[in-house]
Every structure is written in C-alpha cells, then in structure tokens.
ChimeraX commands (.cxc) that place a marker at each C-alpha (Angstrom):
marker #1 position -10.73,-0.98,20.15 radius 0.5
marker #1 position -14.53,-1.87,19.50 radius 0.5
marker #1 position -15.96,-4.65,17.52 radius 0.5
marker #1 position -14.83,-4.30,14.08 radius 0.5
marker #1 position -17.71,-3.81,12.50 radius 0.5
marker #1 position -19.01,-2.06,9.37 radius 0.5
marker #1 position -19.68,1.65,11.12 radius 0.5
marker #1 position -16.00,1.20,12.40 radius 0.5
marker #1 position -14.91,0.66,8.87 radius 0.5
marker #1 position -17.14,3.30,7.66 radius 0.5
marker #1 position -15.41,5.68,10.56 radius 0.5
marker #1 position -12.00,5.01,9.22 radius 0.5
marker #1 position -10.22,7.68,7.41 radius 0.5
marker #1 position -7.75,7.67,4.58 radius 0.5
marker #1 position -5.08,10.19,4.14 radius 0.5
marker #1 position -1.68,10.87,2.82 radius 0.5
marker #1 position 0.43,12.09,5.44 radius 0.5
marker #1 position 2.72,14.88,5.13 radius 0.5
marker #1 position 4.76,15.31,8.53 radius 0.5
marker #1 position 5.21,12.37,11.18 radius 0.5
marker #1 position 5.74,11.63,14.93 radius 0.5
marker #1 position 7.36,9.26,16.88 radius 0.5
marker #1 position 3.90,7.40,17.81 radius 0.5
marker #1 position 2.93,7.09,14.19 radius 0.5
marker #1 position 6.35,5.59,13.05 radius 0.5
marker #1 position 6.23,2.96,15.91 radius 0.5
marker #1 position 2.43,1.84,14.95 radius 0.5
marker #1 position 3.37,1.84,10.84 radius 0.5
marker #1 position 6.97,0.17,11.62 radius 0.5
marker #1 position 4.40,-2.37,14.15 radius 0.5
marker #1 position 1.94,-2.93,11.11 radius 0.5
marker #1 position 5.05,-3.46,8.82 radius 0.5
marker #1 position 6.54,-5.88,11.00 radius 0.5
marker #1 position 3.39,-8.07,11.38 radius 0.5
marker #1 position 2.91,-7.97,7.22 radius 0.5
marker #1 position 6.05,-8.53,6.36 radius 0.5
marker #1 position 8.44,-9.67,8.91 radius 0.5
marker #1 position 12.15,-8.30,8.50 radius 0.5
marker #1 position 10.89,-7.38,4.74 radius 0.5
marker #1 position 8.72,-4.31,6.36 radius 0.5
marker #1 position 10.00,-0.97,6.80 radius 0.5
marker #1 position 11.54,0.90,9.71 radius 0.5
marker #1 position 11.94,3.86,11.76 radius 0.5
marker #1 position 14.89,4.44,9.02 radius 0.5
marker #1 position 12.90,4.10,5.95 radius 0.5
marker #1 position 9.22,5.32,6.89 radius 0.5
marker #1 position 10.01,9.39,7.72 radius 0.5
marker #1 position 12.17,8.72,4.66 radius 0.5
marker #1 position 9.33,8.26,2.36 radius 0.5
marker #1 position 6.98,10.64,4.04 radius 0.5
marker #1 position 9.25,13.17,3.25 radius 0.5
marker #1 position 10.54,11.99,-0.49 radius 0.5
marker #1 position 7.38,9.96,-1.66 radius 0.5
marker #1 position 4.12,9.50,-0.16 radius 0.5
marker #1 position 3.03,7.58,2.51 radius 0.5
marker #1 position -1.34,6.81,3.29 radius 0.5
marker #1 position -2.51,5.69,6.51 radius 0.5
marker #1 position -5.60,4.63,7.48 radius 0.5
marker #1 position -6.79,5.26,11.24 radius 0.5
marker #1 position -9.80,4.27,12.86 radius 0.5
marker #1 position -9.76,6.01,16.06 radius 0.5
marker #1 position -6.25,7.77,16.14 radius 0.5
marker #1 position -4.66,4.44,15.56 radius 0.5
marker #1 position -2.92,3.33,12.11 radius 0.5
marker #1 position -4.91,0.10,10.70 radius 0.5
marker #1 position -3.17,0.67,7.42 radius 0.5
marker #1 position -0.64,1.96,5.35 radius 0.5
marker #1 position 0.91,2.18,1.67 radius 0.5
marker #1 position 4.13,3.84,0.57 radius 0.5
marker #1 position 4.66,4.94,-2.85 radius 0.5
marker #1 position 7.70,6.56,-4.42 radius 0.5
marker #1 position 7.71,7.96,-8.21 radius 0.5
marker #1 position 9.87,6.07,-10.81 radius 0.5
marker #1 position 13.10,7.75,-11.15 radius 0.5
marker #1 position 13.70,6.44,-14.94 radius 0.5
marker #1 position 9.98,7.32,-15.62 radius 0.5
marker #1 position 8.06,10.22,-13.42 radius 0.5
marker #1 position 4.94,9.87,-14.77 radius 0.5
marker #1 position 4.74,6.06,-12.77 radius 0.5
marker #1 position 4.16,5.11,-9.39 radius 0.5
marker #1 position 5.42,2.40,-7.48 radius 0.5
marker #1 position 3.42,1.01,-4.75 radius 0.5
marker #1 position 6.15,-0.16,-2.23 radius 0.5
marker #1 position 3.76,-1.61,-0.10 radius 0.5
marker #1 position -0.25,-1.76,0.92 radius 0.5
marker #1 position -1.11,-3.06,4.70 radius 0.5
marker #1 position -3.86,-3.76,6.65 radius 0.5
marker #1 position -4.07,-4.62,10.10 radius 0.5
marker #1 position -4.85,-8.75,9.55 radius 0.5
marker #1 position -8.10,-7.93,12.20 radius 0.5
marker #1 position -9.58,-5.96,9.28 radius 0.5
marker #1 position -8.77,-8.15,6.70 radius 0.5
marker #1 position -12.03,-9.33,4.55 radius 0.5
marker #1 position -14.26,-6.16,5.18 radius 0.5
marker #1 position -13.57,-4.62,2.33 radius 0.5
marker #1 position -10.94,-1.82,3.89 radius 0.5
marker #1 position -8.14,-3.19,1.51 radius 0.5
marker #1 position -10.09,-2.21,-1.45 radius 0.5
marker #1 position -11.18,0.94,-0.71 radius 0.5
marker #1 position -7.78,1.92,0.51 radius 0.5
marker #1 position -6.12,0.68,-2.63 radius 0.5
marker #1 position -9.17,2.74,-4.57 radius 0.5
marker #1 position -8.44,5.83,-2.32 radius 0.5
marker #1 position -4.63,5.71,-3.93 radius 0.5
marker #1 position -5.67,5.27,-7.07 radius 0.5
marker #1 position -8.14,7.86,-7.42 radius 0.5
marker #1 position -5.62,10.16,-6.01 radius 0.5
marker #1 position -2.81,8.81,-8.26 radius 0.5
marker #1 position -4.69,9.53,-11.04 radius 0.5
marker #1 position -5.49,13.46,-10.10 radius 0.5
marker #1 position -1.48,13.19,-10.57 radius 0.5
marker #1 position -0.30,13.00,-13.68 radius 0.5
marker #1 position 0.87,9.55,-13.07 radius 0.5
marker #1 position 0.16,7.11,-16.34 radius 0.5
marker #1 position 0.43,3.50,-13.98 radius 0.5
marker #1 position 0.75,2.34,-10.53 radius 0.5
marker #1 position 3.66,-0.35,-10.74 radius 0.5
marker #1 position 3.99,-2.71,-8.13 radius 0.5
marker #1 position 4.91,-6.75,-6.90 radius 0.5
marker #1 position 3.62,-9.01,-5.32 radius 0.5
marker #1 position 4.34,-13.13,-4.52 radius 0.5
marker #1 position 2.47,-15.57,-6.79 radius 0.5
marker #1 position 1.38,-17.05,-3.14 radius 0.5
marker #1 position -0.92,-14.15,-1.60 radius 0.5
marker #1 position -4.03,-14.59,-3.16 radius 0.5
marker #1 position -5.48,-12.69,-0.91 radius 0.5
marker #1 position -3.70,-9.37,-2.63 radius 0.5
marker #1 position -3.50,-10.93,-6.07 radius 0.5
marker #1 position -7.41,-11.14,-5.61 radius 0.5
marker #1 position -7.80,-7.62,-3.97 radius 0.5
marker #1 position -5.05,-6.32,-7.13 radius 0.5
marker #1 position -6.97,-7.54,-9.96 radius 0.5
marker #1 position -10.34,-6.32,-8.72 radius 0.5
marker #1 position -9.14,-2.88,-8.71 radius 0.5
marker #1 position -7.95,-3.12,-12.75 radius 0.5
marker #1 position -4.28,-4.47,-12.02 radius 0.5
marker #1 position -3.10,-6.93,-14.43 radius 0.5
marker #1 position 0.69,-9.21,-14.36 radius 0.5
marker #1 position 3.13,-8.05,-16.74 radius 0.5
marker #1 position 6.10,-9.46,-15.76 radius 0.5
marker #1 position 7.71,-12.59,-13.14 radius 0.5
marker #1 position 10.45,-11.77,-11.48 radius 0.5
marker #1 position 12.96,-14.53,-10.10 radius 0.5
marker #1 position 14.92,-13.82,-7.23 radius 0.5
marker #1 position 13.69,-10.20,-7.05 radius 0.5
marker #1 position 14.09,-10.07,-3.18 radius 0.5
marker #1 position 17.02,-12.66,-2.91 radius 0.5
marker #1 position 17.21,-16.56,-4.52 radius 0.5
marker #1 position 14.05,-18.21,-4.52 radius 0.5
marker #1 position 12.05,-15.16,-3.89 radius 0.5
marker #1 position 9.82,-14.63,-7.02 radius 0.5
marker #1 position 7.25,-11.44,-7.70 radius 0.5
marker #1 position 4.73,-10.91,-10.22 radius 0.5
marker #1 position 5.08,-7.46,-11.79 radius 0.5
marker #1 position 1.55,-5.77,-11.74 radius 0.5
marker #1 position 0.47,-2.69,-13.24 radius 0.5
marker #1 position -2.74,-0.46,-13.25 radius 0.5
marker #1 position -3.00,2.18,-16.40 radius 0.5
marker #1 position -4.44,5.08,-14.73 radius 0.5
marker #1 position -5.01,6.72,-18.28 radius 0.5
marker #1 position -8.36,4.83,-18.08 radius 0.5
marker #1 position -9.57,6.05,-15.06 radius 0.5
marker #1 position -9.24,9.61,-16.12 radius 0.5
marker link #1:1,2 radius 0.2
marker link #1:2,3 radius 0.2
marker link #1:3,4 radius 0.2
marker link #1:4,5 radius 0.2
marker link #1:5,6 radius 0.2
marker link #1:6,7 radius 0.2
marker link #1:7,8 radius 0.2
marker link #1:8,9 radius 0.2
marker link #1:9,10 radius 0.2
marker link #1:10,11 radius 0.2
marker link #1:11,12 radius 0.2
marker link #1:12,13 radius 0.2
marker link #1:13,14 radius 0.2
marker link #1:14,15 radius 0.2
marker link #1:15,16 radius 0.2
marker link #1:16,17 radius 0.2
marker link #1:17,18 radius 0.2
marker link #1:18,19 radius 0.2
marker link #1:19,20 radius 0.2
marker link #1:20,21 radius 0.2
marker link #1:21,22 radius 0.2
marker link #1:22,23 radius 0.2
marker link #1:23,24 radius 0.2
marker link #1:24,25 radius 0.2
marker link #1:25,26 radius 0.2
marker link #1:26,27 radius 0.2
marker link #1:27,28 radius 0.2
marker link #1:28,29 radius 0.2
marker link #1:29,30 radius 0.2
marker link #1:30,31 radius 0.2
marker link #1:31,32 radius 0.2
marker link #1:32,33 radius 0.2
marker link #1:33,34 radius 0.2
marker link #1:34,35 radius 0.2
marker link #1:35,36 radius 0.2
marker link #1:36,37 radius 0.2
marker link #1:37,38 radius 0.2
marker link #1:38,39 radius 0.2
marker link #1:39,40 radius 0.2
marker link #1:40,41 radius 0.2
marker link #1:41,42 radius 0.2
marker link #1:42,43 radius 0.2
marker link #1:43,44 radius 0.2
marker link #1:44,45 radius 0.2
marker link #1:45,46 radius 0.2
marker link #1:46,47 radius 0.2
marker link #1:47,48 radius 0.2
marker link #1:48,49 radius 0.2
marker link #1:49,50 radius 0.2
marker link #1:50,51 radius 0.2
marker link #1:51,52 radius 0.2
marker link #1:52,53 radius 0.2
marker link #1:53,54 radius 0.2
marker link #1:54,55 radius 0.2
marker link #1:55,56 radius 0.2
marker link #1:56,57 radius 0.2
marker link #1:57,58 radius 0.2
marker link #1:58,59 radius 0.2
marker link #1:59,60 radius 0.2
marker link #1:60,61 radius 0.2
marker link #1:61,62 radius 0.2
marker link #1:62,63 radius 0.2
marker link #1:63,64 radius 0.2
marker link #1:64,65 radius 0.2
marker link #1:65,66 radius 0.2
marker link #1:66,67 radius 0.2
marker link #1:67,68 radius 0.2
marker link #1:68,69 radius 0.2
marker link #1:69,70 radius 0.2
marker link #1:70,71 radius 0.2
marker link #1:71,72 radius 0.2
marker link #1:72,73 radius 0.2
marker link #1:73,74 radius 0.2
marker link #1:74,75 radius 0.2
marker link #1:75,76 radius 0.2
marker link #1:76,77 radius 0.2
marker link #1:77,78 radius 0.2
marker link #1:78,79 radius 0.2
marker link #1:79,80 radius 0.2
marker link #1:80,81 radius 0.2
marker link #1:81,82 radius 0.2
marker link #1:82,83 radius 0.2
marker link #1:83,84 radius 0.2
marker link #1:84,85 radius 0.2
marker link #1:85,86 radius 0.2
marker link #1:86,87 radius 0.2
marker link #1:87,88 radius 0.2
marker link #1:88,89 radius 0.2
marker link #1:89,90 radius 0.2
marker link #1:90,91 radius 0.2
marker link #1:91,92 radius 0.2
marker link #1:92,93 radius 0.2
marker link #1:93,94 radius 0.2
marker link #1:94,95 radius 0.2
marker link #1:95,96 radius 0.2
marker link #1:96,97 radius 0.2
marker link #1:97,98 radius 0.2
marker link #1:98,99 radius 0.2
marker link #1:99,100 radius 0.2
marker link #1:100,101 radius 0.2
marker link #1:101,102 radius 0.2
marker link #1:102,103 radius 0.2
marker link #1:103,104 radius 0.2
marker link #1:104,105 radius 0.2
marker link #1:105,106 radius 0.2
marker link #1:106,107 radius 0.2
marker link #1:107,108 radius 0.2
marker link #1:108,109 radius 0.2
marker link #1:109,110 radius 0.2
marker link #1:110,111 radius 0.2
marker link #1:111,112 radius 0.2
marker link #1:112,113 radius 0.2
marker link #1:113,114 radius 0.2
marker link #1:114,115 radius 0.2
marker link #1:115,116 radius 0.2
marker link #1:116,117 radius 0.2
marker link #1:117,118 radius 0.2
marker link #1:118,119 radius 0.2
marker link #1:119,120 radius 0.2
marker link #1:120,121 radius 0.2
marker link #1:121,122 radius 0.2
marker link #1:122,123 radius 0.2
marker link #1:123,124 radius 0.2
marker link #1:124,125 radius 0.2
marker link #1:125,126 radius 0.2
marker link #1:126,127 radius 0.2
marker link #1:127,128 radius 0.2
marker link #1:128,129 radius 0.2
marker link #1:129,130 radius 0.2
marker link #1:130,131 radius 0.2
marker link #1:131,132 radius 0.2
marker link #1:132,133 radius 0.2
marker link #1:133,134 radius 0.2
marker link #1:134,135 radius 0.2
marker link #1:135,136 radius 0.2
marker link #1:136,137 radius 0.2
marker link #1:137,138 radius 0.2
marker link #1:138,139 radius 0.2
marker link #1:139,140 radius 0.2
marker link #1:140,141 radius 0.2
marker link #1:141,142 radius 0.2
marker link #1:142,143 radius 0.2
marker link #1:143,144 radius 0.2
marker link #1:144,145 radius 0.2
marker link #1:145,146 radius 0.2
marker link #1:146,147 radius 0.2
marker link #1:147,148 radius 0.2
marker link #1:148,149 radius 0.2
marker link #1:149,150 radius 0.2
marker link #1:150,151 radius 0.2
marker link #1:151,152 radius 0.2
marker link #1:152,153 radius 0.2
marker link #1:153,154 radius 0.2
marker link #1:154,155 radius 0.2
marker link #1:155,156 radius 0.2
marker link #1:156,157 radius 0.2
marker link #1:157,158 radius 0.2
marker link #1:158,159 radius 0.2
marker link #1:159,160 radius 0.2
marker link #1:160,161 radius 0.2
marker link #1:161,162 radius 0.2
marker link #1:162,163 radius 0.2
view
C-alpha cells in the first residue's frame, strides 16, 4: 500500500456493508484481532452482525482499514450500540477515526435512532479523546463489565441534536 498520506485518506471510502465474502471476514476478523486481541470478533460473529445489525468498513484500495459494528438495543429500538470502532493502527492520528465515527453518526441519525450507546476503558485516551470530540459524553462506570478488573465507561451521543 502507498504512503499514507492525506489523498490516500481522502481516497478512502465509508460504507455499511450489506452482504460479505470470505476475504472481507478474514481482513475485519485481522483488524479485530490486532485492536483487540481475543476481545475482537470472528468469522462467527462478523457475518452475524452484517446480517442482524450493521457493520461499516472503510477501504482504501479494496482493503478494510476500518470497521464498526452496531446492533440496535433490544429493550430500547430507538438506540444504537456501537460494539466496536477500528482503525488500522498505520492510520491512526490522520483524522480517519473521526470522520468514520462522523460517517455513523450522520447515518444513525437519518435512523430514527435517539443515542449511540457505547464503552470504552478509562485507559484509551486515544478513543476517549476521538469520543468526546464527536459530542459523546460518560454516563455511567462499569466494574467488571468484561470479566473482574475489567472496567468501561458508559458513553452516549443524543442524536436528537444533530437532527
């Protein structure tokens, strides 16, 4: 792949996906891997959600650089839960996070959807800081949400106000 410059990023396209191959499961379930080590999705859970939620991509070049799952709330329709948001670490600090995150958002909101709902560890500032500029704010800490010792901050984003 070239230099990862600005144009590349600018070349980059976002999209939901509604059907998916082989090829495109290995490079999300290789992007989830990397992000999130045996916390990441795979080849189970990702045609899973493209079928039953929605899954985004973003590909620079017919390969997947990012992705984000979301999945409706079951108790409450009308909110969104962001599963997960990744981008391929070689990208990171260009800018690609937020305008992938904005992409979702944008869309969410064309939805009916009141709030994206989503966690995150109290460690990454790198997503805390990309969450935050994009309106979410911490409504909730979660102990031992993903086993003991494995805290989460509860974020939202109202997407009444972007309407």
């Amino acid at each position: 792949m070239e230099e990862l410059s600005s144009p590349a990023i600018d070349r980059s396209v976002i999209r939901a996906i509604e059907d998916i191959d082989q090829n495109q499961i290995d490079q999300i379930k290789k992007l989830e891997n990397e992000m999130f080590g045996r916390g990441g999705l795979n080849e189970w859970h990702i045609p899973f959600l493209v079928r039953n939620g929605k899954v985004y991509i973003v590909e620079l070049d017919s390969h997947i650089i990012g992705v984000a799952e979301l999945m409706r709330n079951w108790d409450v329709p009308d909110d969104i839960y962001l599963i997960g948001l990744s981008i391929d670490k070689s990208f990171h600090r260009k800018k690609l996070g937020r305008k992938f995150l904005q992409t979702i958002i944008d869309d969410s909101s064309g939805e009916n959807c009141n709030k994206i709902l989503l966690t995150v560890s109290k460690d990454n500032n790198a997503a805390l800081s990309l969450y935050y500029s994009c309106g979410f704010t911490t409504i909730d800490e979660l102990s031992d949400e993903y086993g003991v010792g494995v805290d989460r901050l509860l974020m939202k984003k109202d997407l009444k106000d972007d309407r």
